[in-house]
C-alpha positions in Angstrom: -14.7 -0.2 -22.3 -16.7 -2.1 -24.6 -19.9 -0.6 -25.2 -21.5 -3.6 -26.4 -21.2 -5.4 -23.1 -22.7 -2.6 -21.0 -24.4 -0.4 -23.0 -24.4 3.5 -21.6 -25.8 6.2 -23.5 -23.6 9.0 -24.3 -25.5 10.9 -21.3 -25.3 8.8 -18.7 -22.4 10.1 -16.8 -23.9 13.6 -17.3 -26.6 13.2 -16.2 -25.9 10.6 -13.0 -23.0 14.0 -11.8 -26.1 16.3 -12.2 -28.5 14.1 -9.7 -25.6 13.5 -7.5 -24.9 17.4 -7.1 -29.1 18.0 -6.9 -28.8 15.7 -4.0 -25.5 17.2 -2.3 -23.6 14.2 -2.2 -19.9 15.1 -2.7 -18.6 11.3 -3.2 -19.8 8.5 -4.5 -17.3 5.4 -3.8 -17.1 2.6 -5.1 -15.5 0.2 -2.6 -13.8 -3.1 -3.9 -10.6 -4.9 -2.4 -7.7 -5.8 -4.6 -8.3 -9.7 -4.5 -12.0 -9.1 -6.0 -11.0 -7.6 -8.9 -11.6 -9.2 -11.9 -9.2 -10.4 -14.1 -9.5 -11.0 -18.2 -8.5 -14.4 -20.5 -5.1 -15.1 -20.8 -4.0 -13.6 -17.3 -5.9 -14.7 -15.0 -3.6 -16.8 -12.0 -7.0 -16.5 -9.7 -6.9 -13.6 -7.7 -7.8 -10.3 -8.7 -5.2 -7.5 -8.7 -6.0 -3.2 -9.3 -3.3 -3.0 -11.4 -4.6 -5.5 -14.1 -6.0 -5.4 -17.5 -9.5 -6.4 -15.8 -9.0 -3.8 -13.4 -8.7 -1.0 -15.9 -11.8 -2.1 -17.6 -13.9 -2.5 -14.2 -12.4 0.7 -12.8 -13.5 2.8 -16.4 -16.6 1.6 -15.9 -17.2 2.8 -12.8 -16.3 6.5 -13.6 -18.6 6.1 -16.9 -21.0 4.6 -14.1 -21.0 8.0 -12.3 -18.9 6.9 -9.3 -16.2 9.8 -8.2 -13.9 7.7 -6.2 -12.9 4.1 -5.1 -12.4 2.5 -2.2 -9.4 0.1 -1.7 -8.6 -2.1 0.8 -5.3 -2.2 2.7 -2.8 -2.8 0.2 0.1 -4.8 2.3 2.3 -7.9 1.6 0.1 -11.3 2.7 1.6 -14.5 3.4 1.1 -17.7 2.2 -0.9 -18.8 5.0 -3.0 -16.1 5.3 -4.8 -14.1 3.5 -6.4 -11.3 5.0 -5.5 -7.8 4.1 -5.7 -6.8 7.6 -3.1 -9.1 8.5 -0.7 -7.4 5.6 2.7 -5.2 6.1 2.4 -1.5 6.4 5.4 -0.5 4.1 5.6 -3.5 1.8 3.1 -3.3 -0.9 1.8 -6.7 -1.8 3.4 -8.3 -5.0 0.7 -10.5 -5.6 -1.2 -7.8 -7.3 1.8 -6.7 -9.6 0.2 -7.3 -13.0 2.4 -9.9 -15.1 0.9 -9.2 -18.7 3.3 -6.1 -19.1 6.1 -8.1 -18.2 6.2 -9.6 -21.2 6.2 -6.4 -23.2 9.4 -4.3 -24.6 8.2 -1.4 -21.9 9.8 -3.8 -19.3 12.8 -5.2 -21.0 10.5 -8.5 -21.9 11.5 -9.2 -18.5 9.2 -12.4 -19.2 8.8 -14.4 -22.1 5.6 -14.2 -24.7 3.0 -16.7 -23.2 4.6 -17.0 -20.3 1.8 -15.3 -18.3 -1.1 -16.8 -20.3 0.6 -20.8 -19.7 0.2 -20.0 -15.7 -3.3 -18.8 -16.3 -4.2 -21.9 -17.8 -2.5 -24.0 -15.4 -4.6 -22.8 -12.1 -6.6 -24.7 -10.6 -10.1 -24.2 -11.3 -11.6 -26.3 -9.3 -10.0 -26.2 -6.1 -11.5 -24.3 -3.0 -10.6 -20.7 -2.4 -7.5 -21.7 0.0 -6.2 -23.8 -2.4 -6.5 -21.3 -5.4 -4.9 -18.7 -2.9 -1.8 -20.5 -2.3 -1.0 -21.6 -5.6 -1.3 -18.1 -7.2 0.9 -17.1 -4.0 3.4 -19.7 -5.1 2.7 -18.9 -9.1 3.4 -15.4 -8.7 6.5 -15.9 -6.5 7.6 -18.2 -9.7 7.0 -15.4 -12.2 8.8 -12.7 -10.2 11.6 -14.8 -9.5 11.6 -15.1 -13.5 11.6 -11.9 -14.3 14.3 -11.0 -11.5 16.6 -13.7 -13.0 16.2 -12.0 -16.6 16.5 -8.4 -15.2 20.1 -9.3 -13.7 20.9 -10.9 -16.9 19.9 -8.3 -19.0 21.2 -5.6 -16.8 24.5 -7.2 -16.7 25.2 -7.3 -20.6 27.9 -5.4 -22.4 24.6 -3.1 -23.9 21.5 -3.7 -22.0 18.6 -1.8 -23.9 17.3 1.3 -22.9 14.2 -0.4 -20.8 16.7 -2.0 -19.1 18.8 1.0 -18.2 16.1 2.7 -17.2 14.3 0.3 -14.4 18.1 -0.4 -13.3 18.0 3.5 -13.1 14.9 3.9 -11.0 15.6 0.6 -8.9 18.3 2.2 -7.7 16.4 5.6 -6.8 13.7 4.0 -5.3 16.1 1.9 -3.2 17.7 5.0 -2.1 14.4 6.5 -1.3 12.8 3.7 0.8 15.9 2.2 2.3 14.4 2.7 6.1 11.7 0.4 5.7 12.9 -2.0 2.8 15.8 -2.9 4.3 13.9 -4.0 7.9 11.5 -6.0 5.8 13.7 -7.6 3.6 15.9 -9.1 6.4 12.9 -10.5 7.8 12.1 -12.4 4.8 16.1 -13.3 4.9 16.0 -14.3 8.0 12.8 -16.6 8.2 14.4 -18.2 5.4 17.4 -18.9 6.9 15.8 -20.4 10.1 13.3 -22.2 8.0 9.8 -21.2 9.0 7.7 -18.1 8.0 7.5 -17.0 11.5 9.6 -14.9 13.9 7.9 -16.3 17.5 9.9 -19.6 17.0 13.3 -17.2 17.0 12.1 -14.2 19.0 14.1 -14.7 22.1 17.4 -14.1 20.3 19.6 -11.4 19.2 17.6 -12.4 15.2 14.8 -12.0 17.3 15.2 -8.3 18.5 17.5 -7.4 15.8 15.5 -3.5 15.7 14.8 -3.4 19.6 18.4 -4.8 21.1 18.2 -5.2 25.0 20.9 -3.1 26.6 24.5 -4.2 26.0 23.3 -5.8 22.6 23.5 -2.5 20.7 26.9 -3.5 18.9 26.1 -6.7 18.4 22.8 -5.9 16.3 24.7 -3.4 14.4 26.8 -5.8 13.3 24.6 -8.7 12.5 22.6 -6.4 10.3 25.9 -4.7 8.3 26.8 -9.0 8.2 23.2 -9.5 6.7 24.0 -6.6 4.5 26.7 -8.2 2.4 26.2 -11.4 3.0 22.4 -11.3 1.8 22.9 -8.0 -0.6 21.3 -10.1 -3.6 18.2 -11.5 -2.0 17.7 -7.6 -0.4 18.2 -6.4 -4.2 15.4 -9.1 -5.2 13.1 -8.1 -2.0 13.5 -4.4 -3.7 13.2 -5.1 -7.3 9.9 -6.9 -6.5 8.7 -3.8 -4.5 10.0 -1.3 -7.0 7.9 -3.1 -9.7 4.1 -3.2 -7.9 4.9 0.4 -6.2 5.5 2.0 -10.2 1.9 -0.4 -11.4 0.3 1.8 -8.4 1.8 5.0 -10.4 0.3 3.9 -13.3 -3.0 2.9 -11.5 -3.0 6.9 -9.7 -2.2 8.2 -13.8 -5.4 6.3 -14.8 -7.9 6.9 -11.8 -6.7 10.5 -12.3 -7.8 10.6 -16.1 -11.1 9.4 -14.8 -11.4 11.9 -12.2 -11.7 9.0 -9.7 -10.1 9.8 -6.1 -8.3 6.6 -5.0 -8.8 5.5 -1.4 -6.6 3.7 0.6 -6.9 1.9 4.1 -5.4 2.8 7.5 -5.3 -0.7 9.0 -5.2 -0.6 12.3 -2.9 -4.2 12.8 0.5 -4.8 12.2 1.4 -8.2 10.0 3.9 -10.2 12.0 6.6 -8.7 9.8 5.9 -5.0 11.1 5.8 -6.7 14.8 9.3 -7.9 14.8 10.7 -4.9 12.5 9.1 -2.4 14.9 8.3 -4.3 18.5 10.5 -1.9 20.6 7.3 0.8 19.8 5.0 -1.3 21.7 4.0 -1.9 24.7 5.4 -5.4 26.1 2.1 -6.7 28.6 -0.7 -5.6 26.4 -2.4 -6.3 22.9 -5.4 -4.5 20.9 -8.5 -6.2 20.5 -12.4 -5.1 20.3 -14.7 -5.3 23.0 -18.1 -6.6 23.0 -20.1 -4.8 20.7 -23.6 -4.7 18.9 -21.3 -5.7 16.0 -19.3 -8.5 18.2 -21.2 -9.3 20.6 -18.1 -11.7 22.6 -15.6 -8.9 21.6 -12.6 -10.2 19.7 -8.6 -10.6 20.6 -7.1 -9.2 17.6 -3.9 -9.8 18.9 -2.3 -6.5 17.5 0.2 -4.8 19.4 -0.4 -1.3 21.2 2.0 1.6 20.2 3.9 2.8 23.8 2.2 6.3 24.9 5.6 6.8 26.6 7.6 7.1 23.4 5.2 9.6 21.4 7.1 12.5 22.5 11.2 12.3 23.4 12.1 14.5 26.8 11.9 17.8 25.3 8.5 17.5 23.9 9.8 16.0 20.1 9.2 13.6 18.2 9.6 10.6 19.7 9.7 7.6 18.0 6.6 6.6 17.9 5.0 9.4 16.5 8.5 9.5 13.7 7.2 6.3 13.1 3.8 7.5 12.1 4.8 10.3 10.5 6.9 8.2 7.9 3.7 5.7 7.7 1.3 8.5 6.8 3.5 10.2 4.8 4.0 7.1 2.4 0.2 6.2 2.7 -1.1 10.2 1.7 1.3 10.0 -0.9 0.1 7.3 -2.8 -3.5 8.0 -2.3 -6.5 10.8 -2.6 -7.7 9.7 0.7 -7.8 7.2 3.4 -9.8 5.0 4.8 -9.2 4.9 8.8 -9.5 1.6 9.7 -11.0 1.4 13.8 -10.0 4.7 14.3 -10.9 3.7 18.3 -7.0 2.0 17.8 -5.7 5.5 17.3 -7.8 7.6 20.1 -9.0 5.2 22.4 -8.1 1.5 22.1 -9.1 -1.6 23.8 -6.2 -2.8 25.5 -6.0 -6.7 27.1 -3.4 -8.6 29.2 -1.2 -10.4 26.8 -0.2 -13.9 27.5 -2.9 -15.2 28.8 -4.8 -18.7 28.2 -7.5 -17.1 27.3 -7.3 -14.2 24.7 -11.3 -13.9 24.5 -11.3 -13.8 28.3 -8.8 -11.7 28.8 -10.4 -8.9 25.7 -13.7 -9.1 27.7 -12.2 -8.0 30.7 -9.9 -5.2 29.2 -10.1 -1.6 29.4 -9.6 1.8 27.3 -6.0 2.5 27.1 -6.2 6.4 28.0 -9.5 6.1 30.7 -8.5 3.8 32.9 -6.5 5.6 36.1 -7.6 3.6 38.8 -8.6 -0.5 37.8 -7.8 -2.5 40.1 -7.1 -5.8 37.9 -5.3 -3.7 35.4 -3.2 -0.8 37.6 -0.7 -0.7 35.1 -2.8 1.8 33.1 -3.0 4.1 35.3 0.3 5.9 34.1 -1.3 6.6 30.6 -4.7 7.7 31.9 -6.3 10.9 30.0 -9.0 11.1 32.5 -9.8 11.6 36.5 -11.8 9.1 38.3 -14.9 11.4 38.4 -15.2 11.9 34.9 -15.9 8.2 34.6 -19.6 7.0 35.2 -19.1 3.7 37.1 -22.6 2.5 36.2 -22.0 1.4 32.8 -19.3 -1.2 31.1 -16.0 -0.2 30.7 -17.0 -0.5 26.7 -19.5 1.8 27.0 -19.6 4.5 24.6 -20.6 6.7 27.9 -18.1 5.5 30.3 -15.8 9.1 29.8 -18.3 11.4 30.4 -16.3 14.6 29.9 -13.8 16.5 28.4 -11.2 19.4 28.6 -10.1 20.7 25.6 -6.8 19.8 26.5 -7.9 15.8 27.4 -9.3 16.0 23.9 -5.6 17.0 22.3 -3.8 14.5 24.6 -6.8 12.0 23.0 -5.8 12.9 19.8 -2.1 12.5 19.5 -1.9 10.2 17.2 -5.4 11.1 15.1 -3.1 14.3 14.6 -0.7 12.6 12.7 -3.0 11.2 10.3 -4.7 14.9 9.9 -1.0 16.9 9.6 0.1 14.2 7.3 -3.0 15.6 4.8 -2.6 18.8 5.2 1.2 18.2 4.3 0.8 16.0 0.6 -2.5 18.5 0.0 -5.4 16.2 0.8 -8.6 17.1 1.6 -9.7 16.3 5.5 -13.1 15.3 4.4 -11.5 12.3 2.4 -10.4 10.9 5.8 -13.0 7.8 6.4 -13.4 7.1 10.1 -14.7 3.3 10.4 -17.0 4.2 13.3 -20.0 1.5 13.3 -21.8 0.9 16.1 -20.1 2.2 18.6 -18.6 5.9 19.1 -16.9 6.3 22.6 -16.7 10.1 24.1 -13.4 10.7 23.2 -13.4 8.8 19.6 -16.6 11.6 18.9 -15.2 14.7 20.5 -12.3 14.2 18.3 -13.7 13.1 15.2 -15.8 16.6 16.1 -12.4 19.0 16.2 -12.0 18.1 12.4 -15.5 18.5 11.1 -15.3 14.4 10.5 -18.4 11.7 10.7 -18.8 7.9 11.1 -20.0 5.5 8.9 -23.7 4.4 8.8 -24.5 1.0 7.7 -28.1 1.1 6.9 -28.7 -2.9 6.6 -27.9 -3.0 10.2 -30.6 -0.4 10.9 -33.3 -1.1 13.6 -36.4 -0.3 11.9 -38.1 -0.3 16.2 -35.9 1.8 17.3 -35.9 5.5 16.1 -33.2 6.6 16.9 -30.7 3.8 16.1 -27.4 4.9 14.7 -28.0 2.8 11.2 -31.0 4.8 10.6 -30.8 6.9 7.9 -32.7 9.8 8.5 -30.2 9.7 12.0 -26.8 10.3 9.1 -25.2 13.6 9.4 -23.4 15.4 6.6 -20.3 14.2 7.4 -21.1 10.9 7.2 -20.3 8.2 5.1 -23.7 5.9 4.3 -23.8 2.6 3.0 -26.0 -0.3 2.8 -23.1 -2.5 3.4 -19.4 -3.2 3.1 -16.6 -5.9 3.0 -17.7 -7.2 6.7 -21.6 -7.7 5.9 -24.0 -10.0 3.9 -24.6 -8.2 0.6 -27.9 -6.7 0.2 -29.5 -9.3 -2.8 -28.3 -12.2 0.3 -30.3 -9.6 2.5 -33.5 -9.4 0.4 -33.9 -13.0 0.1 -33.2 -13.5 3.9 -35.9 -10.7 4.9 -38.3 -12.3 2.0 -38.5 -15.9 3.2 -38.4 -14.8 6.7 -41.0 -12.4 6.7 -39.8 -9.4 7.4 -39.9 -7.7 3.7 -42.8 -5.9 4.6 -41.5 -3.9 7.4 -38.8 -2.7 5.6 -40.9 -1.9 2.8 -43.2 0.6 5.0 -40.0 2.1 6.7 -38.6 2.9 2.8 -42.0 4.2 1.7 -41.9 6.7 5.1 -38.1 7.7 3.8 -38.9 7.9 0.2 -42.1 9.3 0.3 -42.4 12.3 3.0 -46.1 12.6 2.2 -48.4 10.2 4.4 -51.5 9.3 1.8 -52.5 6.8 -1.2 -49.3 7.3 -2.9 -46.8 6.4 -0.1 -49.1 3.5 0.6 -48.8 1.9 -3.0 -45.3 2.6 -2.5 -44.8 0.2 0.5 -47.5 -2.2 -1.5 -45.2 -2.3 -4.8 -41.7 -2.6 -2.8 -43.3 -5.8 -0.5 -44.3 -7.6 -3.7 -41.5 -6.8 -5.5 -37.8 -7.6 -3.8 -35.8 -6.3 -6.8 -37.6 -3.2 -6.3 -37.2 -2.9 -2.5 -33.7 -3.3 -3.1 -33.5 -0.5 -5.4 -35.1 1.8 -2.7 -32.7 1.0 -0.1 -30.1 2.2 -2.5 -32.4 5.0 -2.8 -32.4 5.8 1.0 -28.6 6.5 1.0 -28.9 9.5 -1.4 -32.4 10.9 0.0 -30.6 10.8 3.5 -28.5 14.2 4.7 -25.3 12.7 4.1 -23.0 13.9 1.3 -20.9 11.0 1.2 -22.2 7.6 -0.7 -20.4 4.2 -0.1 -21.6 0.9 -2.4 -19.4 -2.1 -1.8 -19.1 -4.1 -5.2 -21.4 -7.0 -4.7 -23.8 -4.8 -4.0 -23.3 -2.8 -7.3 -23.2 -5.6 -9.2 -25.9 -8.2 -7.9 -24.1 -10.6 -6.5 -24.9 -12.5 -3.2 -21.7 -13.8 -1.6 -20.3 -12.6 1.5 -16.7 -11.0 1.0 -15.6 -11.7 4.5 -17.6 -12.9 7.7 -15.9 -10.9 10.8 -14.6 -13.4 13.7 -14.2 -16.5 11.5 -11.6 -18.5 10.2 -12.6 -19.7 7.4 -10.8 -19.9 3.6 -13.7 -18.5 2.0 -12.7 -15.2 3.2 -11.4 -12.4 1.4 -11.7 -14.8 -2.1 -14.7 -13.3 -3.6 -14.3 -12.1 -6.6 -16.2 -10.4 -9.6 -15.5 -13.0 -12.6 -14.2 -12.8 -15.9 -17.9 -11.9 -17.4 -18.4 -9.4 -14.8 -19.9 -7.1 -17.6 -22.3 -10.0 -19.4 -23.8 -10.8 -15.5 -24.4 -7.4 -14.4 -26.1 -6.5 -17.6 -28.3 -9.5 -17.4 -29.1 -8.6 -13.8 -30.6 -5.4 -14.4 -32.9 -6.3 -16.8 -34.6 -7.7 -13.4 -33.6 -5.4 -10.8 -31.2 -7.6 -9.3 -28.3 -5.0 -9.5 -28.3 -1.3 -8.6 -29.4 0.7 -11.5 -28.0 3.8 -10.1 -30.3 6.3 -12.6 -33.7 4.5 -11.4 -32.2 4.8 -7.9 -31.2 8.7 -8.6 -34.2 9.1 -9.8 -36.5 7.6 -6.3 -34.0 9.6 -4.1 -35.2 13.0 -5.9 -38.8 12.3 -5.6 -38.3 12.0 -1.9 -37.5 15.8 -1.9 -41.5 16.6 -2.7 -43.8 18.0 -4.9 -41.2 21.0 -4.9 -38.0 18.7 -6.1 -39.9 17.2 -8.8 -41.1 20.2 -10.1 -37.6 21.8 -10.2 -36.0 18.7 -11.5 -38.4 17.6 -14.1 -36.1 17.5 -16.8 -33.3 15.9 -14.8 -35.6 12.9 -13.6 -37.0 12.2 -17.3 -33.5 12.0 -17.9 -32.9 9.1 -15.6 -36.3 7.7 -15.9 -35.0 7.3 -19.4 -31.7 6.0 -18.8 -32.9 3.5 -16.0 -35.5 2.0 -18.7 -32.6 1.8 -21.5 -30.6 -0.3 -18.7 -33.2 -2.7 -18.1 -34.0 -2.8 -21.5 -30.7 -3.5 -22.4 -30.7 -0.9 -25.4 -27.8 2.0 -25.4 
């Protein structure tokens, strides 16, 4: 890292650990999706990638920042026409992050040519809108890889290849060996979409192609032998499908060896949807009348028809209590994600406990998602009977008087309900305990709403929810956003990828008029004391946004919760939106920190426009009292120091 674009004295990391352990937080995460990373000159094709140059550099920083772990998104192949990580594979990582600057260099046979990498950057289109700039570094990375496949099969082939060579050919064929249960399904799909000419398996469904994993009866033999045919007959486009894998799964090796140096756990995220490739490889798990969506909700109000499929309760267990294979199935899933990551992420852990089922099928999804029902607490519905069969509950443990939704529909629990409940939460948890990870680095995306069962399991592992504190409702005391309302467990954050970031935020409350209330309700939180001084308090941070922002950073830390989430707009002072839940829109997922990440966020705090993390250290001690002041006198003219030298620009 440069020290002349960010200037940190040689204390700052010390003395940002000390506050963080004087305020009992345990983690401090730095959340940031692989698309928003940002990329340096030279190889930039115009989407950001962890495993980057760029990346290396943004990633130091935060650890010489003081942050102790990062949060990724889901990490999954996206297609061309779509980009959302949510929508990605499950096995498969996504090749559009496989870093093509090393490519070029002896370590990888020079699998491409010097410049190669640095002509595409230059080529991109710079001024087309985000879609655009998706697909085309979707198309120019498919290019590159297809290059560098070509002159591995050359090279490999030769009379003496050189010992690079040798050596990916070597662990190509080890890895192959290793993850030949879930390469090989998603590899034929690719095959086979390519063969019927469209990037979708609907069109093709109703045939033998269609059901090539989940054969109807009598069809056993025949999908057995159209996949051995595929075999041979597509053995080089399989090899490609791996070599491409094999490449971005060894640049997440390298980026675990480097967040590892830095003593930075590395998250990863349990998405709760499959991509369409994970719905044909895997569709005779799922149930065949019913999809997953979210009902309405404080966060969507109209509910939304996700459209994921719902694994079959009925094949968790075989007939002697087993494995069945559904839960084989999520045991080789966790097993590869807990490998290849500190911790995890859960993403609507409601999907794994409790989920919102709808009728598939039908005209309309948003219809039929407001007038669905819990999967597990539904035994006697009358327009939706078929649920019965899987129900956890008894009718009188149900209180009729609220939505189906509600978080208080289930209004008990046996101990045993709770384990039948927590089948498949158990998975995650054993899959942990099995590649050594701690359970308090499982992150359950709880927001607004917490149904019975979703809490008393979350409870039988010591785990919290997440606290959003933007969203809080400064009327309403005991609202769940509220951050004197955050447990231990918890993870707080002002925001994340699904919300406005707060510098959007503080103009918003500024113009309309609402600054001022959240000013008092951060002077209450930050200083305990009513009297003069908490009144100046609200005074300064109403007349001064860059300020106010700063203390709602501050609020996190000062709050009970040993677990700190900042989303990287929010580190860094910038004001787009990262993704706007329930739209469709191109903008999504595309924001990015830019090339001059370093030069902008410098600039920014000279003004309070980013978070200074020692000036807000610093406000979330002096919440503690007269009595934390005293005792960390020294510790606070430390970071009264280093916040200064930020703004000040002066290491």
């Amino acid at each position: 890292m440069s020290r002349d674009s960010l200037p940190l004295p040689e204390d700052h990391h010390r003395l940002v650990t000390q506050a963080l352990a004087a305020l009992e937080v345990r983690n401090l995460v730095l959340s940031i999706q692989d698309a928003s990373f940002p990329s340096v000159p030279g190889e930039d094709l115009g989407r950001g990638s962890p495993y980057s140059r760029g990346a290396a550099d943004f990633l130091e920083t935060a650890h010489t920042l003081g942050f102790t772990g990062i949060q990724l998104g889901p990490q999954g192949q996206t297609s061309e026409a779509n980009a959302s990580p949510y929508d990605g594979t499950l096995f498969s990582r996504n090749v559009l992050n496989g870093a093509l600057s090393p490519l070029e260099d002896a370590a990888w046979g020079a699998l491409l040519p010097r410049g190669r990498v640095a002509a595409l950057a230059e080529a991109r289109p710079r001024s087309a809108g985000p879609g655009e700039r998706y697909r085309w570094a979707f198309r120019a990375q498919l290019t590159a890889l297809d290059e560098a496949w070509t002159s591995f099969r050359r090279q490999r082939a030769e009379p003496s290849p050189s010992a690079a060579v040798k050596g990916l050919a070597d662990r190509l064929r080890v890895f192959r060996q290793r993850n030949q249960a879930w390469l090989l399904r998603d590899a034929l799909f690719e095959v086979l979409c390519e063969e019927k000419g469209v990037p979708d398996w609907r069109p093709w469904a109703d045939s033998l192609d269609g059901r090539l994993w989940s054969p109807r009866p009598g069809e056993e033999g025949a999908a057995a032998a159209r996949i051995q045919a595929l075999e041979s007959s597509a053995s080089e486009a399989l090899e490609r499908y791996a070599f491409f894998q094999f490449l971005v799964h060894e640049q997440h090796e390298g980026l675990r060896e480097r967040t590892a140096r830095w003593s930075l756990k590395l998250y990863g995220d349990l998405q709760i949807g499959f991509s369409p490739r994970d719905a044909w490889a895997w569709q005779g798990l799922f149930l065949r009348t019913y999809l997953m969506g979210a009902p309405p909700s404080r966060t969507n109000p109209e509910g939304q028809p996700w459209n994921y499929p719902v694994l079959d309760p009925e094949q968790y267990f075989t007939q002697g209590l087993g494995h069945g294979a559904v839960l084989r199935f999520m045991d080789a899933r966790m097993d590869k994600m807990l490998a290849e990551y500190d911790g995890l992420r859960l993403d609507h852990p409601h999907g794994l406990v409790c989920p919102w089922v709808y009728r598939s099928g039908q005209a309309d999804a948003l219809a039929a998602v407001q007038h669905g029902a819990r999967l597990f607490s539904s035994p006697d519905l009358s327009d939706h009977p078929e649920l019965a069969r899987f129900a956890v509950v008894h009718p009188e443990q149900l209180d009729r008087s609220v939505p189906r939704y509600a978080d208080g529909e289930v209004t008990s629990l046996t101990p045993e309900q709770v384990q039948r409940y927590s089948i498949l939460f158990d998975t995650v948890v054993a899959a942990a305990r099995r590649n050594g990870r701690d359970l308090g680095d499982l992150l359950g995306e709880v927001l607004s709403t917490l149904p019975y069962p979703l809490g008393r399991v979350l409870a039988r592992y010591g785990l919290g929810r997440f606290r959003v504190t933007q969203k809080a409702d400064l009327r309403n005391p005991s609202d769940v956003y509220r951050s004197e309302n955050v447990a231990p467990e918890d993870w707080v954050m002002v925001g994340n990828h699904d919300t406005k970031s707060l510098w959007r935020l503080v103009g918003e409350w500024q113009w309309r008029g609402t600054l001022k209330a959240q000013a008092d309700y951060l002077a209450t939180r930050l200083c305990p004391e009513a009297g003069p001084r908490r009144e100046d308090l609200a005074r300064a941070l109403a007349q001064d946004p860059g300020k106010l922002a700063q203390a709602k950073f501050a609020d996190l830390f000062a709050s009970r919760a040993r677990n700190v989430m900042v989303f990287f707009t929010d580190l860094l002072g910038m004001t787009g939106t990262y993704n706007e839940p329930g739209t469709v829109d191109e903008r999504n997922w595309s924001l990015r920190a830019s090339e001059d990440w370093r030069a902008e966020y410098r600039e920014r705090l000279r003004t309070d426009a980013a978070m200074n993390l020692p000036a807000v250290l610093a406000l979330a001690l002096r919440a503690g009292g007269a009595a934390s002041v005293t005792k960390h006198r020294e510790l606070l003219a430390g970071l009264d120091r280093l916040a200064d030298q930020l703004r000040q620009d002066t290491p």
